[in-house]
N, C-alpha and C positions, 0 to 999 in steps of 0.2 A: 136266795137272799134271806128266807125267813130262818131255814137251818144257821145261817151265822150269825143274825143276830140273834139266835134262843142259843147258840154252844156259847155266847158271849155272855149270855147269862142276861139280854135284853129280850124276854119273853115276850112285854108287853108288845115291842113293838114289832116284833116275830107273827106276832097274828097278824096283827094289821097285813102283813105281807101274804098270809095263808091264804087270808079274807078274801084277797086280793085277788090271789088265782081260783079259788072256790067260784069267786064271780064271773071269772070269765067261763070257766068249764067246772058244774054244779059237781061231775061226776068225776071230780079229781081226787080218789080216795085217798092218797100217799098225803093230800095238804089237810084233809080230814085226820090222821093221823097226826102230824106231826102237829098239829094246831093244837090237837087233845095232849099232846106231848109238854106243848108249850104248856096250858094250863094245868096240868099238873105242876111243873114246876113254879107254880104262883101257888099251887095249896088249891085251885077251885077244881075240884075233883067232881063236881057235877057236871060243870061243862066239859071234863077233863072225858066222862061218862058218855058224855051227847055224843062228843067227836069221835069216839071210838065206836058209839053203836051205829054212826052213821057211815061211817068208813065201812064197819061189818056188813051192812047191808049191801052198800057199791060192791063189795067186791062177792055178795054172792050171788048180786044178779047176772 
């Protein structure tokens, strides 16, 4: 669901959905990823930063 609302060009509410599954399963790197995806496409390239280094991590444990 978060992929279609962020190719719709609805980011904001594209997280909310990432958040969403992150919560249920902490070690879901793929919504880590595409959450960091979403906010790059707002411009916040810090947290755009978090979500990628934390995806990075998941997937080399």
């Amino acid at each position: 669901m978060g992929n279609a609302y962020n190719n719709s060009g609805k980011s904001e509410t594209a997280i909310v959905c990432y958040q969403k599954a992150i919560d249920i399963n902490p070690e879901f790197a793929e919504a880590y990823h595409n959450m960091g995806a979403a906010y790059k496409n707002l411009g916040d390239y810090n947290k755009y930063e978090e979500c990628i280094k934390k995806r990075d991590k998941l997937i080399s444990e």
